[in-house]
N, C-alpha and C positions, 0 to 999 in steps of 0.2 A: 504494500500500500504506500510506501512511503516513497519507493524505488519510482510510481506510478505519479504519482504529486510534484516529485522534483523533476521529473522527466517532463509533466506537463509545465513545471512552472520556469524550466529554463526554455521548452520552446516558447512560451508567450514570453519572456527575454525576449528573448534572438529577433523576434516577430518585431515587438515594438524596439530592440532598437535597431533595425531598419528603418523604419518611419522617420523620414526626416522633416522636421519644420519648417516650412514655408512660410519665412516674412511677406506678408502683404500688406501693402500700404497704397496709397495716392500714386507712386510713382510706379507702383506694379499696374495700377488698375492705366495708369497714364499708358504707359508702355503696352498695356492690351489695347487700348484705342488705336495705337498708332500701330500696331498689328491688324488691327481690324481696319484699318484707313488702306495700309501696303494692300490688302485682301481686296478688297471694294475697289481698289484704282487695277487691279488685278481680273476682276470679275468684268472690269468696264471694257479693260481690252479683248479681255475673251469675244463680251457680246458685238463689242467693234466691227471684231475681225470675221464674227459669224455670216457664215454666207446659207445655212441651208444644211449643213451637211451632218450626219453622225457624230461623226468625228470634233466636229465645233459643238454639238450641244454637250457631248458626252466631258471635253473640255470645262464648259459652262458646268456643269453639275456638279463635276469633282473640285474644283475650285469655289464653287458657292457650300460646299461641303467645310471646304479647308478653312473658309469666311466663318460658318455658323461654330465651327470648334473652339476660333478667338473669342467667338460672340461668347460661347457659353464658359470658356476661360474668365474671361472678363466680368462674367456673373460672379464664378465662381469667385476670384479673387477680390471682387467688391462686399460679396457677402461674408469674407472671412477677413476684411479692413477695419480697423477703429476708423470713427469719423472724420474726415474731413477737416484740416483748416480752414482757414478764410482762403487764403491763398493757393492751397490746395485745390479747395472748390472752386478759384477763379481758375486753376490751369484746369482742372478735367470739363468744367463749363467750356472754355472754349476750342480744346478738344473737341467735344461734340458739335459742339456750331461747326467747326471746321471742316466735318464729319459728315454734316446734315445734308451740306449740299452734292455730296459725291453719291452719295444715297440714293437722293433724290433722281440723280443724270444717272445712275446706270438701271434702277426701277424706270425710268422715263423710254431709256433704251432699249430694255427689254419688251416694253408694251408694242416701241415702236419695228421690231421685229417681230410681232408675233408671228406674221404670216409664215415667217420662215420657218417656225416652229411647227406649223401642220404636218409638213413634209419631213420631219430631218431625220425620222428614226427608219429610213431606208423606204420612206414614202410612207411610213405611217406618224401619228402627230405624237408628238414630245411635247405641246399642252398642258397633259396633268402632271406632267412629271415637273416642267417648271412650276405648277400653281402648289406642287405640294412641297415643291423646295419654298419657294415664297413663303405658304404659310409658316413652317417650319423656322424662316431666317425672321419672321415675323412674331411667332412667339417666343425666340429666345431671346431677341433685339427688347420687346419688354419687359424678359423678365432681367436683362440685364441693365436696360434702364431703371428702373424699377429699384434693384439694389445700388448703382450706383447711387443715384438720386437721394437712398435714403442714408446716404453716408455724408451728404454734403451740408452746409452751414443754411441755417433755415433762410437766410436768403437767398439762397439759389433753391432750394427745395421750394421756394412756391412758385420760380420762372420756372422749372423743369416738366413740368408736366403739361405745359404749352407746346414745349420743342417736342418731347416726345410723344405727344398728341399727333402733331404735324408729321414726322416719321410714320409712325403707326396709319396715319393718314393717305400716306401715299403708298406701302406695303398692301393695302386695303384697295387701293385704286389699282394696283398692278396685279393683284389676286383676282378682283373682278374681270382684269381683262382677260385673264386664260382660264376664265368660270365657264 
């Protein structure tokens, strides 16, 4: 019994100390936006360069994949951040400002290709597959706004839910179009 105890009690050792600790702070969650900005100016050239083909939507998917990872990185390490400075929440505020409008121009781009979308999966449509990535980059883009926001200096927590209203707003406009 005793052989059985210590045997369990050095594997939970060894287990936790593996586990390494992850500082997360402002300039982590900063550091994820601008991952997730690289990602988005990434996904823009993808849809750029789309002409129609497999091979470009298949492109577009696994990169809107690699986008929604930071996304939900960036949840993750806001909801495991203490709050916010003042200063802090003025850099990841404008972060997202910075942010909003790249969003906006490649959701803008994609609607404006849909057509090409009918055809691209070797003449059949790749439609759902981009509305269910959309939904998808659309609820984690929440809930990572969502946690960031609730880390930030109550002044910026009551402009945040306007920007991300606006986000959420055009996600919604770019779902509808490949409804």
């Amino acid at each position: 019994m005793q052989f059985s105890t210590a045997l369990a009690f050095l594997a939970a050792s060894s287990v936790v100390s593996g586990l390494t600790v992850t500082k997360r702070d402002a300039a982590t969650v900063g550091a994820d936006i601008d991952t997730i900005a690289s990602d988005v100016s990434k996904v823009q050239k993808d849809v750029d360069s789309f002409n129609g083909d497999a091979f470009g939507a298949l492109t577009i998917y696994l990169d809107s994949m690699t986008l929604d990872e930071a996304i939900k990185k960036g949840a993750n390490d806001s909801a495991n951040s203490a709050p916010f400075t003042e200063d802090e929440s003025s850099t990841i505020a404008g972060k997202v400002l910075d942010l909003q409008p790249k969003v906006d121009k490649v959701l803008d781009s994609l609607i404006a290709k849909k057509d090409k979308f009918q055809t691209a999966i070797f003449g059949f449509p790749a439609t759902p597959i981009v509305k269910m990535t959309l939904q998808t980059l659309r609820t984690d883009t929440a809930d990572f706004g969502s946690k960031a926001s609730a880390k930030l200096t109550p002044d910026f927590q009551e402009v945040a839910p306007i920007v991300l209203q606006e986000i959420d707003d055009k996600f919604a406009q770019a779902i509808a179009a490949f409804s």
